[in-house]
Backbone as XML, in Angstrom:
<?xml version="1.0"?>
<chain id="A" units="angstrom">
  <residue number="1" name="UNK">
    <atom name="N" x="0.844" y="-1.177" z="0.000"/>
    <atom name="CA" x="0.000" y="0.000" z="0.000"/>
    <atom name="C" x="0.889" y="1.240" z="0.000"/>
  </residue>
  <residue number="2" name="UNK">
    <atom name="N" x="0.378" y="1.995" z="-0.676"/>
    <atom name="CA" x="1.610" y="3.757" z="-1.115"/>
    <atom name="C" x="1.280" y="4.376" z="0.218"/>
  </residue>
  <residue number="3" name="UNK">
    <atom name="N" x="2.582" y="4.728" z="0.716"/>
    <atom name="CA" x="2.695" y="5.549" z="1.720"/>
    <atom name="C" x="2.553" y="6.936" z="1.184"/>
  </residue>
  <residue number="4" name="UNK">
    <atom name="N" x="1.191" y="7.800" z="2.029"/>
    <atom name="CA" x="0.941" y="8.815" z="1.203"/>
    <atom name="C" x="1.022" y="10.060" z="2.474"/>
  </residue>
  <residue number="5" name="UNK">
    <atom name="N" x="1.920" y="11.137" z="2.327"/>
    <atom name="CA" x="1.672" y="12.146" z="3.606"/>
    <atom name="C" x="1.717" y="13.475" z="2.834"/>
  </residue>
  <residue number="6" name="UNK">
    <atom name="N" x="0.816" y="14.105" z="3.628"/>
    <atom name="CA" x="0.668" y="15.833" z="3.495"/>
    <atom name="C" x="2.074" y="16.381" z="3.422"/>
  </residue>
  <residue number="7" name="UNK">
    <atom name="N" x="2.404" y="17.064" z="2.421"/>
    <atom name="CA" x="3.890" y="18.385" z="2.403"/>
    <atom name="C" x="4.008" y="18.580" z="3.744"/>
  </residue>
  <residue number="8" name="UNK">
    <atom name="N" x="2.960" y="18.634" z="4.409"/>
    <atom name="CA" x="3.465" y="19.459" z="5.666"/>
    <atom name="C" x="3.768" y="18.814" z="6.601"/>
  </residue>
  <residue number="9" name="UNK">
    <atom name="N" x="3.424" y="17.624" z="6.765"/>
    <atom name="CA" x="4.394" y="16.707" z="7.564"/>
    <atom name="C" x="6.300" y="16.632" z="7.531"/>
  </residue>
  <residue number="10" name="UNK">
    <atom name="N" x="6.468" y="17.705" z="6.729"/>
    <atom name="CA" x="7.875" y="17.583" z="6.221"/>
    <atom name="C" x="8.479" y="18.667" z="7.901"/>
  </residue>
  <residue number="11" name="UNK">
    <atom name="N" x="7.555" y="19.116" z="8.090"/>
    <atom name="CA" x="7.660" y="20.204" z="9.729"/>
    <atom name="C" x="8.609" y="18.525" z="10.718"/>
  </residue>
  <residue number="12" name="UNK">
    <atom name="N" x="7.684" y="17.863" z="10.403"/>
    <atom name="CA" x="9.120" y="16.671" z="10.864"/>
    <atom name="C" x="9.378" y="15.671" z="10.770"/>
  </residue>
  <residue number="13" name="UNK">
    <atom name="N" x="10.298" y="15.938" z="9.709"/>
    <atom name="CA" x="10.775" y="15.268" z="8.309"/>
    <atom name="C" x="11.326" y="14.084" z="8.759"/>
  </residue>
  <residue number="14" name="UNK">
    <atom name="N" x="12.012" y="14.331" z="10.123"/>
    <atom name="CA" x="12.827" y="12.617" z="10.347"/>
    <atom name="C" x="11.810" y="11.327" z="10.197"/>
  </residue>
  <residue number="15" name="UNK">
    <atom name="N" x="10.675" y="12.059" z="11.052"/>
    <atom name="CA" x="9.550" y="10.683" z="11.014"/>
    <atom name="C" x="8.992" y="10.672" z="9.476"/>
  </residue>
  <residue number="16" name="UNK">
    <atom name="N" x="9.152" y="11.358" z="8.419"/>
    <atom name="CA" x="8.453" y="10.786" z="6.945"/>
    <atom name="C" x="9.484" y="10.164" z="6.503"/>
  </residue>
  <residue number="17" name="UNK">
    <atom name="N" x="11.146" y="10.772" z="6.984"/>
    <atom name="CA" x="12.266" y="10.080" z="5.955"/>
    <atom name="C" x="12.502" y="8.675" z="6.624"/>
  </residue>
  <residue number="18" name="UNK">
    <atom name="N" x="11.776" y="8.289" z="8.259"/>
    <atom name="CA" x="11.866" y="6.777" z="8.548"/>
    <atom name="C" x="11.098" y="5.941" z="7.828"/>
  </residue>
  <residue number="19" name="UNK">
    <atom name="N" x="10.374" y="6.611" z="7.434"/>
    <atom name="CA" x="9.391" y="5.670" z="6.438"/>
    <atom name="C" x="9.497" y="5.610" z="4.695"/>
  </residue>
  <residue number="20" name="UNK">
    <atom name="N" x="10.637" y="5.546" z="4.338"/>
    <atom name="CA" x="11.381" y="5.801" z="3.135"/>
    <atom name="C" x="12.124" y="4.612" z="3.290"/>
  </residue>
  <residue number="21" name="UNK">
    <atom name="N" x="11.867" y="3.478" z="2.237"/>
    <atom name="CA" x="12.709" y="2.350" z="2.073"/>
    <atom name="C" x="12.869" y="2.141" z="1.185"/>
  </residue>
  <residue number="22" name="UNK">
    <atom name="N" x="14.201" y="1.068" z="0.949"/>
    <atom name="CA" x="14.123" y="0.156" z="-0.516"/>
    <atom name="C" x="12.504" y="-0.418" z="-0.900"/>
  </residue>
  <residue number="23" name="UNK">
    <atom name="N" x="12.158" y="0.101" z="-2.385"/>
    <atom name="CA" x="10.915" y="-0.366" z="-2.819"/>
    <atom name="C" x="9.957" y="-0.075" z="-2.358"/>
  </residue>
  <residue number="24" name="UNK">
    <atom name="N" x="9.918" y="0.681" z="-1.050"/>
    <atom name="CA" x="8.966" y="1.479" z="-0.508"/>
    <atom name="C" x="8.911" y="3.509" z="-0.170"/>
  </residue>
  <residue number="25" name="UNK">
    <atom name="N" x="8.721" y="3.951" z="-1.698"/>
    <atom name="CA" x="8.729" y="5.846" z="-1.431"/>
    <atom name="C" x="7.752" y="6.006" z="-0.791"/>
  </residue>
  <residue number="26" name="UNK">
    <atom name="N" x="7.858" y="7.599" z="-0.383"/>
    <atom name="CA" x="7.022" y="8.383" z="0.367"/>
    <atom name="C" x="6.517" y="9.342" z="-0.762"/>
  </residue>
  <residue number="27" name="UNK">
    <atom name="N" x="5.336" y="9.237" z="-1.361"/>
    <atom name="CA" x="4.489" y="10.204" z="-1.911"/>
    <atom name="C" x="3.666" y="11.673" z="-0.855"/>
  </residue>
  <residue number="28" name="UNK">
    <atom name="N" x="4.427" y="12.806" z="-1.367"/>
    <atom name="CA" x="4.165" y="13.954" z="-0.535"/>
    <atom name="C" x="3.193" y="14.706" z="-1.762"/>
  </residue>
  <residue number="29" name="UNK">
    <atom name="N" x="1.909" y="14.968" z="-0.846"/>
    <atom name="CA" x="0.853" y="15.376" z="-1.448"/>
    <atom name="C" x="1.112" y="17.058" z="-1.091"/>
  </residue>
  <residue number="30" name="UNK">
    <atom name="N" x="0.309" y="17.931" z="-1.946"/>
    <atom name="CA" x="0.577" y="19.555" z="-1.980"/>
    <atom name="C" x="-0.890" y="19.517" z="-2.064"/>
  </residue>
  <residue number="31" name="UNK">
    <atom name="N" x="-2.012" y="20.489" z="-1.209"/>
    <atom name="CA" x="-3.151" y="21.003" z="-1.789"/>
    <atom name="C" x="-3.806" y="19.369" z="-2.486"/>
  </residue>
  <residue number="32" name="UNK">
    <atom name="N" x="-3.722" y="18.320" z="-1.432"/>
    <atom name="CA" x="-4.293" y="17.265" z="-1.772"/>
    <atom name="C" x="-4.317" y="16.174" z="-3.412"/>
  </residue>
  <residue number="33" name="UNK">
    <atom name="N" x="-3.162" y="17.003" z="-3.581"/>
    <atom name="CA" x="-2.784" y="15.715" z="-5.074"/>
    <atom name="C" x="-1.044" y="15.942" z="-4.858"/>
  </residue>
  <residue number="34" name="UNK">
    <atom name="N" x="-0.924" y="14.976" z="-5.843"/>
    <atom name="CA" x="0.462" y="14.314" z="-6.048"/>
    <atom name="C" x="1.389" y="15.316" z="-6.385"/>
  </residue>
  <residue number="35" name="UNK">
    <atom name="N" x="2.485" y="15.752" z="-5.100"/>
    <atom name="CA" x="3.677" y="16.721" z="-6.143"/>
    <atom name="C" x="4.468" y="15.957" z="-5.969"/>
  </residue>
  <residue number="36" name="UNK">
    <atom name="N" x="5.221" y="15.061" z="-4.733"/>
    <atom name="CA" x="6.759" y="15.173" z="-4.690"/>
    <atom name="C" x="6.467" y="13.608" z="-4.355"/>
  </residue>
  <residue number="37" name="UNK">
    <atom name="N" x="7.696" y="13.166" z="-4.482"/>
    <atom name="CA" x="8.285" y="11.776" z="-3.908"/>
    <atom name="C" x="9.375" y="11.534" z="-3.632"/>
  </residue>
  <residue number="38" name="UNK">
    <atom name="N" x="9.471" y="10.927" z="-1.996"/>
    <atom name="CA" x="10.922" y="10.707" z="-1.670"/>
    <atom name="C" x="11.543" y="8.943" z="-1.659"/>
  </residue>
  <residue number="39" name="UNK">
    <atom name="N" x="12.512" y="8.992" z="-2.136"/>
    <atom name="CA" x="12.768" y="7.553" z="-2.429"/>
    <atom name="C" x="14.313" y="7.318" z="-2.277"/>
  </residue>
  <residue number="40" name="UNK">
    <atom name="N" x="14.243" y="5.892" z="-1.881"/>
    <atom name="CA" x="15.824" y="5.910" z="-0.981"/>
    <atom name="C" x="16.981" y="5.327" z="-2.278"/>
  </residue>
  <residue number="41" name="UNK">
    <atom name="N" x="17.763" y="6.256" z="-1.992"/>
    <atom name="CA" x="18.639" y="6.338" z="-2.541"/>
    <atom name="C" x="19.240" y="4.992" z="-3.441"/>
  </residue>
  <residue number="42" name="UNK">
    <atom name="N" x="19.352" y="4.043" z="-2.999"/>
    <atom name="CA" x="19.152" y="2.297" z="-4.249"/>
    <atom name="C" x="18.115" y="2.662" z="-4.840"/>
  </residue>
  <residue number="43" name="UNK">
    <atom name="N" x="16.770" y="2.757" z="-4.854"/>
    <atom name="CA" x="15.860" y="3.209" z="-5.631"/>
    <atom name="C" x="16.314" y="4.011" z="-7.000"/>
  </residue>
  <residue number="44" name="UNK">
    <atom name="N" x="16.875" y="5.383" z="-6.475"/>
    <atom name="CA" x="17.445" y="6.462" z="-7.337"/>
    <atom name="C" x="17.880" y="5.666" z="-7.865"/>
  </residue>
  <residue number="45" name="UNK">
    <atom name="N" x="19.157" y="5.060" z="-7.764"/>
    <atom name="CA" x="20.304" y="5.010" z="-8.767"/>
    <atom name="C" x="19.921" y="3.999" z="-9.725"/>
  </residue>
  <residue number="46" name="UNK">
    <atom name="N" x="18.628" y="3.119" z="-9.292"/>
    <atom name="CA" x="18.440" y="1.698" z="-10.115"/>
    <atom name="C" x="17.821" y="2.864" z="-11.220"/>
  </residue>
  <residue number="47" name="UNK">
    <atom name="N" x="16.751" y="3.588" z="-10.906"/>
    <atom name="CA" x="15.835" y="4.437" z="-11.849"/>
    <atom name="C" x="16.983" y="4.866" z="-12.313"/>
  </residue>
  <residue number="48" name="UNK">
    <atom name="N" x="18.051" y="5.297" z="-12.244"/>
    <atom name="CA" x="18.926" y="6.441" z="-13.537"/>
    <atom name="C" x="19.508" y="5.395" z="-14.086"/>
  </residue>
  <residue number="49" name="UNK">
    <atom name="N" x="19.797" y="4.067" z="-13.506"/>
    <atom name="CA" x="20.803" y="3.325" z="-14.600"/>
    <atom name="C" x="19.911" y="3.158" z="-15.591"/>
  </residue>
  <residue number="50" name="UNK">
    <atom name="N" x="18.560" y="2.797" z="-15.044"/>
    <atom name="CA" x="17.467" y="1.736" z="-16.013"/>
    <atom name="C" x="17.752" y="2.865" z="-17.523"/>
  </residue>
  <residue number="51" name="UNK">
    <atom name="N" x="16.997" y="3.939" z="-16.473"/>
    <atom name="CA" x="17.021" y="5.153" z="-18.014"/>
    <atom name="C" x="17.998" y="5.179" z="-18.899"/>
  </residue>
  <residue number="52" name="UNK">
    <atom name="N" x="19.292" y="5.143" z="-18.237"/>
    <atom name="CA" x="20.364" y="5.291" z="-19.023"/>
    <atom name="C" x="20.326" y="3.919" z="-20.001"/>
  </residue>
  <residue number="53" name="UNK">
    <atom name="N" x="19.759" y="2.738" z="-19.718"/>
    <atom name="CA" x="19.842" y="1.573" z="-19.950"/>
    <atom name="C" x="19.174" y="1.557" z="-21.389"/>
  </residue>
  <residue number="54" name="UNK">
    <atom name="N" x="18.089" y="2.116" z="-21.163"/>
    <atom name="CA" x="16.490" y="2.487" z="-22.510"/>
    <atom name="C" x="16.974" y="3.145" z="-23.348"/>
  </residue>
  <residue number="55" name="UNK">
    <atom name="N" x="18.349" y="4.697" z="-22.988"/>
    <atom name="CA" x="18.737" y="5.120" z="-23.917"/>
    <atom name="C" x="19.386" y="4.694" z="-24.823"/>
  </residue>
  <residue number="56" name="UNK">
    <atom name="N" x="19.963" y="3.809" z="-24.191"/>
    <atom name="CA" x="21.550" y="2.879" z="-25.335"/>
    <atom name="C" x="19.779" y="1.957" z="-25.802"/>
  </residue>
  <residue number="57" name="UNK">
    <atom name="N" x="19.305" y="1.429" z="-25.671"/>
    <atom name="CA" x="18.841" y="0.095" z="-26.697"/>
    <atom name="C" x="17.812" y="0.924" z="-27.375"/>
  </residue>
  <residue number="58" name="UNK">
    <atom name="N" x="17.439" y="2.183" z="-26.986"/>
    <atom name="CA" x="17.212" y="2.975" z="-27.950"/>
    <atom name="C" x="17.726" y="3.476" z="-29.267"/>
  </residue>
  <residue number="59" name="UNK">
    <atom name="N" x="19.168" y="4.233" z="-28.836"/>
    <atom name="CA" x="19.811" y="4.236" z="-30.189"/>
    <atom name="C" x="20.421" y="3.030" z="-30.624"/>
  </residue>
  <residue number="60" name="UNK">
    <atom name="N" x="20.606" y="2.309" z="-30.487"/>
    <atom name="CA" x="20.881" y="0.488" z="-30.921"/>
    <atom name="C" x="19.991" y="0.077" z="-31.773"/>
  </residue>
  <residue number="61" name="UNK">
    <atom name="N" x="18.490" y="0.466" z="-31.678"/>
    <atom name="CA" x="17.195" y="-0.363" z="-32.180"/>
    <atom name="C" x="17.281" y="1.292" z="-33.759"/>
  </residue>
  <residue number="62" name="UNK">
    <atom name="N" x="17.110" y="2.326" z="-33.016"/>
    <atom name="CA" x="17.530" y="3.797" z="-34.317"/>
    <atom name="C" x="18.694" y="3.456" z="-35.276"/>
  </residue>
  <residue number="63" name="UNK">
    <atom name="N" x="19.579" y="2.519" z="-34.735"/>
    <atom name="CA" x="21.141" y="2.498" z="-35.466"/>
    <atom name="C" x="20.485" y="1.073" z="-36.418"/>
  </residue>
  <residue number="64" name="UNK">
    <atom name="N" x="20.053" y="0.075" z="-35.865"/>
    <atom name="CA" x="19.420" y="-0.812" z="-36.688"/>
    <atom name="C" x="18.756" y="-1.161" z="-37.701"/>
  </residue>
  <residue number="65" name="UNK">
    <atom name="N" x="18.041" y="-0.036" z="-37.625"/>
    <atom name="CA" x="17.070" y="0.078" z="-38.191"/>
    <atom name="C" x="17.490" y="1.131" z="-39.644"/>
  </residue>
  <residue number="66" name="UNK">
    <atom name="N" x="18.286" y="2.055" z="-39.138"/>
    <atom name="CA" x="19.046" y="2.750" z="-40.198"/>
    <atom name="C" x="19.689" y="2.354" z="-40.927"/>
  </residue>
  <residue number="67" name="UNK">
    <atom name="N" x="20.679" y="1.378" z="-40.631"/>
    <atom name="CA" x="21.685" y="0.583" z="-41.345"/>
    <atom name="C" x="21.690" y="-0.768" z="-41.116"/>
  </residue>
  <residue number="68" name="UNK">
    <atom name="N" x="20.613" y="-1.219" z="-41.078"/>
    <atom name="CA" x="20.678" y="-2.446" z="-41.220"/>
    <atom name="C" x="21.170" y="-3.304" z="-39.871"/>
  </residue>
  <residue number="69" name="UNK">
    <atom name="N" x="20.397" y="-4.592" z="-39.785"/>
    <atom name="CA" x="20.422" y="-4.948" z="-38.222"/>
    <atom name="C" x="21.635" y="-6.474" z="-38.678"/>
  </residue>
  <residue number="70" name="UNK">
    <atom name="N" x="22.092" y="-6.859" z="-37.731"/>
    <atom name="CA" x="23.392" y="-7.934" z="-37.741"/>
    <atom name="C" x="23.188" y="-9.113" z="-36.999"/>
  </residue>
  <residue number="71" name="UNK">
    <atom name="N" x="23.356" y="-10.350" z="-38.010"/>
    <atom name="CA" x="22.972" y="-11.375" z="-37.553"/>
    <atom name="C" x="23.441" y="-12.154" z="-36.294"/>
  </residue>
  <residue number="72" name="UNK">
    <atom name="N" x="23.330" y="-12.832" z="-35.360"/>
    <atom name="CA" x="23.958" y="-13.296" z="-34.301"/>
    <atom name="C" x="24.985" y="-14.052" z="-34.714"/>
  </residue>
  <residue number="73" name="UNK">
    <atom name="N" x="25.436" y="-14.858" z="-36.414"/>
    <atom name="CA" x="26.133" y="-15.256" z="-36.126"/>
    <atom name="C" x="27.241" y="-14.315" z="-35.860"/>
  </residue>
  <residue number="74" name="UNK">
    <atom name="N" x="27.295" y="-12.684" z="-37.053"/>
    <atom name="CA" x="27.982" y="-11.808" z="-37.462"/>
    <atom name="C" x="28.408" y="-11.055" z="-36.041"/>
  </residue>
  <residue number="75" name="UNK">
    <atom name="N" x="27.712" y="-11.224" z="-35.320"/>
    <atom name="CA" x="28.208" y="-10.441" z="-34.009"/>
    <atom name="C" x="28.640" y="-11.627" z="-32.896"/>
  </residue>
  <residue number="76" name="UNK">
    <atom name="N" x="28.437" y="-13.135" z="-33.006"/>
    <atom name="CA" x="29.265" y="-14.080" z="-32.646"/>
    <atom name="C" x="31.059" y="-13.761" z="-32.817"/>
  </residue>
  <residue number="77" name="UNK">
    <atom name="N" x="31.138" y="-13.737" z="-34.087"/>
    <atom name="CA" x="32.461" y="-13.438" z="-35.154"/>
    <atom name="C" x="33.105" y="-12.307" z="-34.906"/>
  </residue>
  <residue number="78" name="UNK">
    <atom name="N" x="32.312" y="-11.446" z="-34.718"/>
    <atom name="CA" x="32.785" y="-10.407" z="-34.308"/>
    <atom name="C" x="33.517" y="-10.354" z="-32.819"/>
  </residue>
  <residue number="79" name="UNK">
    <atom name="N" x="32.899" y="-10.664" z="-31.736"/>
    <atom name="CA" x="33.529" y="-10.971" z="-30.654"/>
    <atom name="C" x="33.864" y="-11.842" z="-30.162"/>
  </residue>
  <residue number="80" name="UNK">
    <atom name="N" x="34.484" y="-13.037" z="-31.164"/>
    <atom name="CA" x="35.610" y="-13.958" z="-31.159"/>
    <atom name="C" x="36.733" y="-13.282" z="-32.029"/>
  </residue>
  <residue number="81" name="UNK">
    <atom name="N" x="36.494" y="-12.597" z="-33.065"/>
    <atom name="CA" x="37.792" y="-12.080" z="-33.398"/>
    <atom name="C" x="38.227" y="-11.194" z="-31.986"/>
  </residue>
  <residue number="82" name="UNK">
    <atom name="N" x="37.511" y="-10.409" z="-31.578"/>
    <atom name="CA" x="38.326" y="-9.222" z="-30.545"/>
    <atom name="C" x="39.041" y="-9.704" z="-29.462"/>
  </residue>
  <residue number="83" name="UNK">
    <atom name="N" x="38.355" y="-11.114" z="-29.276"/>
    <atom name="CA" x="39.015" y="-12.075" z="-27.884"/>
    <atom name="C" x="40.518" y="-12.345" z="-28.456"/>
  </residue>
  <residue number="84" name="UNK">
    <atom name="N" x="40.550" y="-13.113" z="-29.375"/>
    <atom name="CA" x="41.794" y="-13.421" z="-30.128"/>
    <atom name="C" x="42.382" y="-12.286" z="-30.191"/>
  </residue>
  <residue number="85" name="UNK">
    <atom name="N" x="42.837" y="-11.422" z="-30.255"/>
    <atom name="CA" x="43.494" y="-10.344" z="-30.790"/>
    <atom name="C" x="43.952" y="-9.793" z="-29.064"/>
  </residue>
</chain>
């Protein structure tokens, strides 16, 4: 269940940031809807790798598609030559 507290509970913040875990944020409501969310720090960094993650197989799937996509054996071959070398 989403842990949901008023902005203004932030008056004391230690008791909203105890309730901030892995896989579990704190959704801080403004004027009774959704502004802010606090989320613990493993959280963060998984969310920026992921993104960063979507961007590369993004331009990968744009680069593919532009010039042509490469067969598994061709990229097998490819990184058995680089091992050898």
């Amino acid at each position: 269940m989403p842990n949901i507290k008023p902005v203004s509970d932030l008056r004391n913040y230690n008791e909203v940031l105890r309730d901030v875990a892995v896989d579990e944020p704190v959704f801080l409501t403004k004027n009774g809807r959704g502004r802010y969310v606090l989320i613990d720090i493993a959280d963060y960094e998984k969310t920026q790798a992921t993104i960063k993650l979507m961007g590369e197989l993004a331009k990968g799937r744009k680069s593919g598609e532009e010039q042509g996509w490469l067969s598994h054996e061709a990229v097998r071959a490819h990184f058995k030559r680089e091992n050898n070398e």
